[in-house]
PyMOL commands that place a pseudoatom at each C-alpha (Angstrom):
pseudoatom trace, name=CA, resn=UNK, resi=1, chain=A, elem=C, hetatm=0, pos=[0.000, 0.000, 0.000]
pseudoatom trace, name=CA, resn=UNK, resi=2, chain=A, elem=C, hetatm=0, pos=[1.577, 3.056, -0.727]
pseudoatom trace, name=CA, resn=UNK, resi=3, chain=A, elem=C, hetatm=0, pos=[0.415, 5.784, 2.326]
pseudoatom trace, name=CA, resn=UNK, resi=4, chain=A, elem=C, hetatm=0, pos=[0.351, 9.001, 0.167]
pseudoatom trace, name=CA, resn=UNK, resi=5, chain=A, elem=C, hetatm=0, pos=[-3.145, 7.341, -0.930]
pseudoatom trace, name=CA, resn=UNK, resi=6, chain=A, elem=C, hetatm=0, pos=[-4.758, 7.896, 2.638]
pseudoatom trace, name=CA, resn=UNK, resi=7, chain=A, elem=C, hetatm=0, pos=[-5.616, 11.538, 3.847]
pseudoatom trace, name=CA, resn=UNK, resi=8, chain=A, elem=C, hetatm=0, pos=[-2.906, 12.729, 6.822]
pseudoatom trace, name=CA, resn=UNK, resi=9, chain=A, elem=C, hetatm=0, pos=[-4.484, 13.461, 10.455]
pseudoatom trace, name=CA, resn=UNK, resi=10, chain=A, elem=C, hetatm=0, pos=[-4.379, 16.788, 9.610]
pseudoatom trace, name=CA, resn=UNK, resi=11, chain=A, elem=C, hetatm=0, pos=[-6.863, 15.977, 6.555]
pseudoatom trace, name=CA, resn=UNK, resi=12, chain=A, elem=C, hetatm=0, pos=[-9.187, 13.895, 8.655]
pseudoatom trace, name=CA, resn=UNK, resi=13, chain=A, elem=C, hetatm=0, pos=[-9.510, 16.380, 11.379]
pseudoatom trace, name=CA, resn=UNK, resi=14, chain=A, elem=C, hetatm=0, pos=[-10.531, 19.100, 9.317]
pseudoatom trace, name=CA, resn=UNK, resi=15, chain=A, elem=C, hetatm=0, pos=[-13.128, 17.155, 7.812]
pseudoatom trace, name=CA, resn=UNK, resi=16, chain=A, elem=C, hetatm=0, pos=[-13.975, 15.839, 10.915]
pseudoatom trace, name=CA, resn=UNK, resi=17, chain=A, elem=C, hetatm=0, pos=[-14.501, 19.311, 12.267]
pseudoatom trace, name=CA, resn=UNK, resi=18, chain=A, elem=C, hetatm=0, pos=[-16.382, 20.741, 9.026]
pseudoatom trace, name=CA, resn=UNK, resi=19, chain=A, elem=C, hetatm=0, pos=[-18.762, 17.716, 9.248]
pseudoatom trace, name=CA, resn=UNK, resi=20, chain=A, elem=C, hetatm=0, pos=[-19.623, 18.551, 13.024]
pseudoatom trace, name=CA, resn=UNK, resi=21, chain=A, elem=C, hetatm=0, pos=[-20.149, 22.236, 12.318]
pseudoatom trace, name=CA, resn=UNK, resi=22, chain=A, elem=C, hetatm=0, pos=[-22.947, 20.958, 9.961]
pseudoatom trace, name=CA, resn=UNK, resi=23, chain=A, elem=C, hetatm=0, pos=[-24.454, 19.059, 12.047]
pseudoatom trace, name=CA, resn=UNK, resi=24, chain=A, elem=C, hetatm=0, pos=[-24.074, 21.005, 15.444]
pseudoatom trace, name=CA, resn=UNK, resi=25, chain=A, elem=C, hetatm=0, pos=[-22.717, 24.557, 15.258]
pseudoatom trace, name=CA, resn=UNK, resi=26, chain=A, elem=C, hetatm=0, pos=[-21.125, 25.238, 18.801]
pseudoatom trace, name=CA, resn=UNK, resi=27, chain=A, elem=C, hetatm=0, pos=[-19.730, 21.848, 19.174]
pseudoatom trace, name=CA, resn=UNK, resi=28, chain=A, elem=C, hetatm=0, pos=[-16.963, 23.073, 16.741]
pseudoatom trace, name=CA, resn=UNK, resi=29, chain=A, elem=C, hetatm=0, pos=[-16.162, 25.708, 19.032]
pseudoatom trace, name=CA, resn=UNK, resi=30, chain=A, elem=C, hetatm=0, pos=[-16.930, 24.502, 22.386]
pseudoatom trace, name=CA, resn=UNK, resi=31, chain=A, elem=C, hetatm=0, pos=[-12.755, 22.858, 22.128]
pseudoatom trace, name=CA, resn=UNK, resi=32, chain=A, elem=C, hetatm=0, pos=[-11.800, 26.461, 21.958]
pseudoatom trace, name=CA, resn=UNK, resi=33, chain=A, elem=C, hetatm=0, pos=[-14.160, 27.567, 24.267]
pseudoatom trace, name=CA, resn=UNK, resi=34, chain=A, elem=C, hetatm=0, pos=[-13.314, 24.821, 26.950]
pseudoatom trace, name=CA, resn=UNK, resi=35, chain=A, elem=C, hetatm=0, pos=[-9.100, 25.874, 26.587]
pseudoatom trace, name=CA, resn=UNK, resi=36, chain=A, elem=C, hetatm=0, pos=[-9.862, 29.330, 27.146]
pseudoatom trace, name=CA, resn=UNK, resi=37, chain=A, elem=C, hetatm=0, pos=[-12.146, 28.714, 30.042]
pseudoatom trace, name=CA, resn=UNK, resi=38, chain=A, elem=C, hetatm=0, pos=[-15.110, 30.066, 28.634]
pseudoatom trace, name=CA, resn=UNK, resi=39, chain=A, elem=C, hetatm=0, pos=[-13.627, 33.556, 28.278]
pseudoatom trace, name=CA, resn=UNK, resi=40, chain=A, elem=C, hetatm=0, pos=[-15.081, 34.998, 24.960]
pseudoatom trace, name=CA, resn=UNK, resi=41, chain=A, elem=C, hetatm=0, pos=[-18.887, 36.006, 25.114]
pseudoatom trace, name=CA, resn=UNK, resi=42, chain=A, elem=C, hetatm=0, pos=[-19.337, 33.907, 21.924]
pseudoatom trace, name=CA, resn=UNK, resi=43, chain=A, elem=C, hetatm=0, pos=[-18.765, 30.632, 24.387]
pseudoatom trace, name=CA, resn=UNK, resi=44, chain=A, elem=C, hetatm=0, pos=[-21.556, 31.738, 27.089]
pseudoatom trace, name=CA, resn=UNK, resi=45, chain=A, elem=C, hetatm=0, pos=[-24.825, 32.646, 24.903]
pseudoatom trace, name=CA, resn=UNK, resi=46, chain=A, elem=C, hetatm=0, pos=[-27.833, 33.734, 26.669]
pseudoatom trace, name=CA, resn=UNK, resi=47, chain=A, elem=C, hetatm=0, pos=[-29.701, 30.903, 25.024]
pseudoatom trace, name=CA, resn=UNK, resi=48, chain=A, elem=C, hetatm=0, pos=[-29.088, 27.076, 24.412]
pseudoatom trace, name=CA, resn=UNK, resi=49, chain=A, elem=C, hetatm=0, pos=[-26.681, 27.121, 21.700]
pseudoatom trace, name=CA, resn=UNK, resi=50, chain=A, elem=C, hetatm=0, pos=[-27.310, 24.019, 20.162]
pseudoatom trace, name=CA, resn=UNK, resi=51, chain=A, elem=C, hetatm=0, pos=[-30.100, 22.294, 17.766]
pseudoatom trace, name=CA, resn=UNK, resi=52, chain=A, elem=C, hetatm=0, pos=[-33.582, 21.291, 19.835]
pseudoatom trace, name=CA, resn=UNK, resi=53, chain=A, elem=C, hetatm=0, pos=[-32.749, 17.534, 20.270]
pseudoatom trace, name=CA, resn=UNK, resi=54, chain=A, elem=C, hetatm=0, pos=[-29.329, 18.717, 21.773]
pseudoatom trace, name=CA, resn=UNK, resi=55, chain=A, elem=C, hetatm=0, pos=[-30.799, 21.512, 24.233]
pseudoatom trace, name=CA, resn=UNK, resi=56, chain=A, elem=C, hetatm=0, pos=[-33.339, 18.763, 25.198]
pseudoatom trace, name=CA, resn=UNK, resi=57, chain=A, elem=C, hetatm=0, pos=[-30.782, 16.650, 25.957]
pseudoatom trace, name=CA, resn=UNK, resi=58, chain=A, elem=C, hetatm=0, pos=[-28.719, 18.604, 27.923]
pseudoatom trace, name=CA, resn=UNK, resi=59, chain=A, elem=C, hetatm=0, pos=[-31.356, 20.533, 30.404]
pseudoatom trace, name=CA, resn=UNK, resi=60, chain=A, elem=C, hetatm=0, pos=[-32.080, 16.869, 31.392]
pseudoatom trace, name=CA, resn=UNK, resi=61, chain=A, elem=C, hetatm=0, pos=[-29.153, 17.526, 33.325]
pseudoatom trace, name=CA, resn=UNK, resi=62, chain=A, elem=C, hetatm=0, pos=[-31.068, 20.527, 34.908]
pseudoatom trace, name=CA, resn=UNK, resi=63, chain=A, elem=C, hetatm=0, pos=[-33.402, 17.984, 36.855]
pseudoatom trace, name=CA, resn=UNK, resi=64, chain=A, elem=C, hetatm=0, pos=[-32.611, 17.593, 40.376]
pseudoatom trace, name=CA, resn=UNK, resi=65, chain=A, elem=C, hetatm=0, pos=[-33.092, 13.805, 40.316]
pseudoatom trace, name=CA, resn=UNK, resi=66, chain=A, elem=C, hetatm=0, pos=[-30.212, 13.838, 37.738]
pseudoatom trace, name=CA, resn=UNK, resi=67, chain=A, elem=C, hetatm=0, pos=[-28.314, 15.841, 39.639]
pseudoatom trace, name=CA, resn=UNK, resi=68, chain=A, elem=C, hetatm=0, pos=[-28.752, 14.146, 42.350]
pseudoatom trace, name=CA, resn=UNK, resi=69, chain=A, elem=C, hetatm=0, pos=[-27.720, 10.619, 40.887]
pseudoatom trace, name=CA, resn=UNK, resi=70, chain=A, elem=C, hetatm=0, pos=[-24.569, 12.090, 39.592]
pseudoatom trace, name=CA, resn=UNK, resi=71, chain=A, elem=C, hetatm=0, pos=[-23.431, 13.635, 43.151]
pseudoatom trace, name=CA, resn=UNK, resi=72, chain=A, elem=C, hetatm=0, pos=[-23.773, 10.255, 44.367]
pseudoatom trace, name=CA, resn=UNK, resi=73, chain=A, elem=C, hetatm=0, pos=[-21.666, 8.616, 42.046]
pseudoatom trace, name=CA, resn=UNK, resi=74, chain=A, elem=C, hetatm=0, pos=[-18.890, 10.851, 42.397]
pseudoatom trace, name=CA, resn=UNK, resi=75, chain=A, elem=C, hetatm=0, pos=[-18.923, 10.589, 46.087]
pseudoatom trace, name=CA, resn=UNK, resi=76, chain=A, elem=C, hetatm=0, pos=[-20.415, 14.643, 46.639]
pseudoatom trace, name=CA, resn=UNK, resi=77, chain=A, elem=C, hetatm=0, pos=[-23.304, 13.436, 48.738]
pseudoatom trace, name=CA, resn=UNK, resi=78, chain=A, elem=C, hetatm=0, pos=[-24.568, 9.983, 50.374]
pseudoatom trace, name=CA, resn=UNK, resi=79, chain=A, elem=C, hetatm=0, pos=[-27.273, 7.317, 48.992]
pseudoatom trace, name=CA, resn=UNK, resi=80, chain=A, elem=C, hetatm=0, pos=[-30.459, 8.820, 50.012]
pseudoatom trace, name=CA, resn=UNK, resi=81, chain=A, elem=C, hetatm=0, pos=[-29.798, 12.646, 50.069]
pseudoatom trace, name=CA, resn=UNK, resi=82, chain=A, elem=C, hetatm=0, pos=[-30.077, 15.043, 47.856]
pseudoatom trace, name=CA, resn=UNK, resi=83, chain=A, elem=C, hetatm=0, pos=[-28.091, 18.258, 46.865]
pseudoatom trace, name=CA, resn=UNK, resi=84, chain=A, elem=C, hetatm=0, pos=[-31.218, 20.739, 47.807]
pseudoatom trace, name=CA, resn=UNK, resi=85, chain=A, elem=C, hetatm=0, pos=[-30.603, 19.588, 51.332]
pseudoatom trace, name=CA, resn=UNK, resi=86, chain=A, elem=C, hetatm=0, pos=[-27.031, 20.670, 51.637]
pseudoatom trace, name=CA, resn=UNK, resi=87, chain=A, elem=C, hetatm=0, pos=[-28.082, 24.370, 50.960]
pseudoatom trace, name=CA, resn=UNK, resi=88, chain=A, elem=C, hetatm=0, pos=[-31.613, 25.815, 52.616]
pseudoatom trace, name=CA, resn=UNK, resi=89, chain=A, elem=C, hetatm=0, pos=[-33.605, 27.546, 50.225]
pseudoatom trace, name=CA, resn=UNK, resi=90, chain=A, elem=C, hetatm=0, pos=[-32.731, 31.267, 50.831]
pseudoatom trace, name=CA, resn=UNK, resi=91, chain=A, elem=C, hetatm=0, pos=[-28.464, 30.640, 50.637]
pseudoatom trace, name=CA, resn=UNK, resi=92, chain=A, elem=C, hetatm=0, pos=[-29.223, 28.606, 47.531]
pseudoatom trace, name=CA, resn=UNK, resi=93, chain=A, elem=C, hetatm=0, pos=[-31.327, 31.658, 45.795]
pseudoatom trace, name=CA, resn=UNK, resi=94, chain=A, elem=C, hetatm=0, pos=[-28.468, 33.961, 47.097]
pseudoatom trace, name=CA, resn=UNK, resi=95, chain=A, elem=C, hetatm=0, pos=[-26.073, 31.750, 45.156]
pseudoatom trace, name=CA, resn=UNK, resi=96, chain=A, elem=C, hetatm=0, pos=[-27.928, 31.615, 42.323]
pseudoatom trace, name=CA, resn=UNK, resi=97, chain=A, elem=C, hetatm=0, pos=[-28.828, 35.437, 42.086]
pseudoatom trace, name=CA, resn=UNK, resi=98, chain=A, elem=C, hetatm=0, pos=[-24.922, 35.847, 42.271]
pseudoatom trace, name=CA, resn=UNK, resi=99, chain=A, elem=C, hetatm=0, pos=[-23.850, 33.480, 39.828]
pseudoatom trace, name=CA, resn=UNK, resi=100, chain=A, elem=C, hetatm=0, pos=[-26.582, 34.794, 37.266]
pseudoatom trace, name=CA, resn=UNK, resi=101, chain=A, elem=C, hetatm=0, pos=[-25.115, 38.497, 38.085]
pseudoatom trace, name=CA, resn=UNK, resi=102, chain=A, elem=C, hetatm=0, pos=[-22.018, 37.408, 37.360]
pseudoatom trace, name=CA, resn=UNK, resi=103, chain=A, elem=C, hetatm=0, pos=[-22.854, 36.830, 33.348]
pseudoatom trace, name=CA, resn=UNK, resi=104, chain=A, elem=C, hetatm=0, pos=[-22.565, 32.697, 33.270]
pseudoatom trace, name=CA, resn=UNK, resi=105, chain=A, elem=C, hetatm=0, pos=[-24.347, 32.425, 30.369]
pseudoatom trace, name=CA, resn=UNK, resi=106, chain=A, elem=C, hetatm=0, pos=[-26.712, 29.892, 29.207]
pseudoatom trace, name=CA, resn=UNK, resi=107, chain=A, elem=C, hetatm=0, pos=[-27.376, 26.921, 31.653]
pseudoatom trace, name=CA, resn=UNK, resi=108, chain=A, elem=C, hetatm=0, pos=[-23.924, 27.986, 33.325]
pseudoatom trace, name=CA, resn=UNK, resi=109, chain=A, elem=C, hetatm=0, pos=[-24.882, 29.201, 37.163]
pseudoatom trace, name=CA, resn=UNK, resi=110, chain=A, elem=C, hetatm=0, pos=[-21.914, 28.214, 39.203]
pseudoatom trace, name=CA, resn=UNK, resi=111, chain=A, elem=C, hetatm=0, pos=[-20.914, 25.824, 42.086]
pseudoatom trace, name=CA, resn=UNK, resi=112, chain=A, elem=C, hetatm=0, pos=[-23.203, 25.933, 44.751]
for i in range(1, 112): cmd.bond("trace and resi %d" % i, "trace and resi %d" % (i + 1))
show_as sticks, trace
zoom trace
């Protein structure tokens, strides 16, 4: 087989790339955006940057049940609590009020 037949990395990357900014706009960015820790007010849109399936998808991670589940498995909390009752109500909406004054962007409210 002679290898000047095959495209380089290089080659299949870009392609790679093109064919996801079809399909899902900010995906192609979101690389960028991640290295540069969100920096640039083009990575932190006001509203869900992707297509509807994808913004579906990921406010299921909004749920509190989800939430939940995933703070267990990583050891945050303990099997049968839940993250609401780490925080009372009013220190939780202070938090929140904070994070959303501090321009997070889209789905992007901070640690509480």
């Amino acid at each position: 087989d002679d290898i000047s037949e095959y495209p380089s990395m290089l080659e299949l990357e870009q392609k790679l790339v093109a064919m996801i900014k079809e399909d899902e706009p900010f995906c192609a960015v979101f690389d960028d955006c991640l290295n540069k820790d969100f920096d640039d007010e083009s990575c932190r849109p006001d509203v869900c940057p992707f297509k509807e399936a994808g913004c579906r998808y990921i406010s299921s991670c909004f749920l509190d049940s989800i939430q939940d589940e995933y703070a267990i498995a990583i050891g945050y909390i303990n099997e049968g609590k839940t993250l609401s009752s780490l925080v009372d109500a009013m220190e939780m909406g202070a938090a929140y009020a904070a994070a959303g004054a501090a321009g997070g962007g889209w789905g992007v409210g901070g640690a509480v």
